[in-house]
N, C-alpha and C positions, 0 to 999 in steps of 0.2 A: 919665358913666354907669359904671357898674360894670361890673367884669369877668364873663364867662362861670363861670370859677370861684368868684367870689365868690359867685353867686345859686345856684350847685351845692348850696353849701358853707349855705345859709339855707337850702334847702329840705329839706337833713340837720338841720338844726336844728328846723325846724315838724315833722319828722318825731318827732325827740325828745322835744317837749314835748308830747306825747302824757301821756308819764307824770308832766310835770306838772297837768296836768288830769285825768287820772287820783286824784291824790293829793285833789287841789282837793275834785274829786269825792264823794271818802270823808269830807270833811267835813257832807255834808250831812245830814239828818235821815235813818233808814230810809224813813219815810214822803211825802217828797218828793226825788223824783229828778230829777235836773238837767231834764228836761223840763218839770218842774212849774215850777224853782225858776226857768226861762228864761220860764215866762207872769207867776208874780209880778210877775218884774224888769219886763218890759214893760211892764205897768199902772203897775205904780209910775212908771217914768220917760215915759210917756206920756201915762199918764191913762186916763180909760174908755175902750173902743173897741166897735167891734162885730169879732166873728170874724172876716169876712175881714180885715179889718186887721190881727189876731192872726197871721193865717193868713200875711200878707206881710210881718211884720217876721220870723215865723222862719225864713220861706221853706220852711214845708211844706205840704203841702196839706189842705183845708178837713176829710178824713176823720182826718186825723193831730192837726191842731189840737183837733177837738172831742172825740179820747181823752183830751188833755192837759186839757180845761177841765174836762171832768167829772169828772178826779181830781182837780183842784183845788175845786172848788164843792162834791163830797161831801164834804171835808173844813169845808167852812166861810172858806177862803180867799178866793175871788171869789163873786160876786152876781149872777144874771143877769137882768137885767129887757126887758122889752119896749121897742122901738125906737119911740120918738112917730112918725117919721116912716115906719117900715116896720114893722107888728104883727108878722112874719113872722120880723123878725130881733131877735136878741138883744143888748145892751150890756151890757159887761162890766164888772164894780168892783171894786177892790180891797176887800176889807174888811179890819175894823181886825182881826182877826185872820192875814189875807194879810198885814198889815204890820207884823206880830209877828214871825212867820213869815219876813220874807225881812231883817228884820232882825237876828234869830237867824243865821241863814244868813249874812247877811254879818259878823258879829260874829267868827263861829266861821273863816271864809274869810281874815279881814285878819291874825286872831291865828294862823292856819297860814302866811300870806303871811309875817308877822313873826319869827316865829321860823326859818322856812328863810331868809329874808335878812336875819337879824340878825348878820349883819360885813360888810353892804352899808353906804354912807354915805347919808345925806338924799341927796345930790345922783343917786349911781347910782339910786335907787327912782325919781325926778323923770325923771332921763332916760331909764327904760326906759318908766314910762308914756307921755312927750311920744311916745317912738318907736314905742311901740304903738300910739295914739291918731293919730297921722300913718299907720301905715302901714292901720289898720280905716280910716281915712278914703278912702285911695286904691282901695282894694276895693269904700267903698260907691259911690265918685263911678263905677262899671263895674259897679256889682251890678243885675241882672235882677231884676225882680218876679216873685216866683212866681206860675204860672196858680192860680187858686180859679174854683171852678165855682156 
């Protein structure tokens, strides 16, 4: 296990990379702000859902989630149709302009990524993924589902 200072010394670091997401940030269209660009992503890597499900992968709640769909759907990004099994509730779809859209977004993301780490080697870009991707795992394997009402 690691030392006391060592985990001091990461948590000044999560502090800092603020203003890499920051930057990340300013890549994105004026018209879709990281809140939107975090319900494309979803769809995209999930597939259709209904809102609260929306609502628990971003871990906010059900009033916050439905500002976020409705910027997106006025735009023409997602679809929302009736739930065969509940009329009440809505299913949510990517449409083929949402996946214009989040592909623009990441196009414009990897060639910001690329150019701030280009005198990075293959291997460094591999190992900070694997070690991000390890440590988002340990967080989800203790993450709380958010309440939705």
């Amino acid at each position: 296990m690691a030392e006391q200072a060592q985990y001091e010394e990461l948590v000044r670091q999560f502090s800092a990379f603020g203003v890499v997401k920051r930057e990340m940030g300013r890549t994105l269209p004026s018209d879709c702000p990281a809140a939107s660009a975090a319900v494309l992503t979803l769809l995209a890597r999930h597939g259709e859902m209904r809102m609260s499900k929306l609502a628990e992968l971003l871990a906010v709640d059900m009033s916050v989630t439905s500002r976020h769909v409705a910027h997106v759907a006025a735009r023409g990004w997602i679809r929302r149709s009736p739930d065969p099994a509940d009329k009440r509730s809505r299913i949510l779809h990517l449409t083929p302009a949402g996946e214009d859209r989040l592909r623009e977004m990441s196009r414009r993301t990897a060639q910001l990524l690329a150019e701030r780490l280009s005198d990075w080697t293959d291997e460094e870009v591999a190992q900070l993924t694997r070690l991000m991707a390890r440590l988002r795992a340990s967080f989800d394997d203790f993450r709380t589902p958010a309440i939705t009402q």
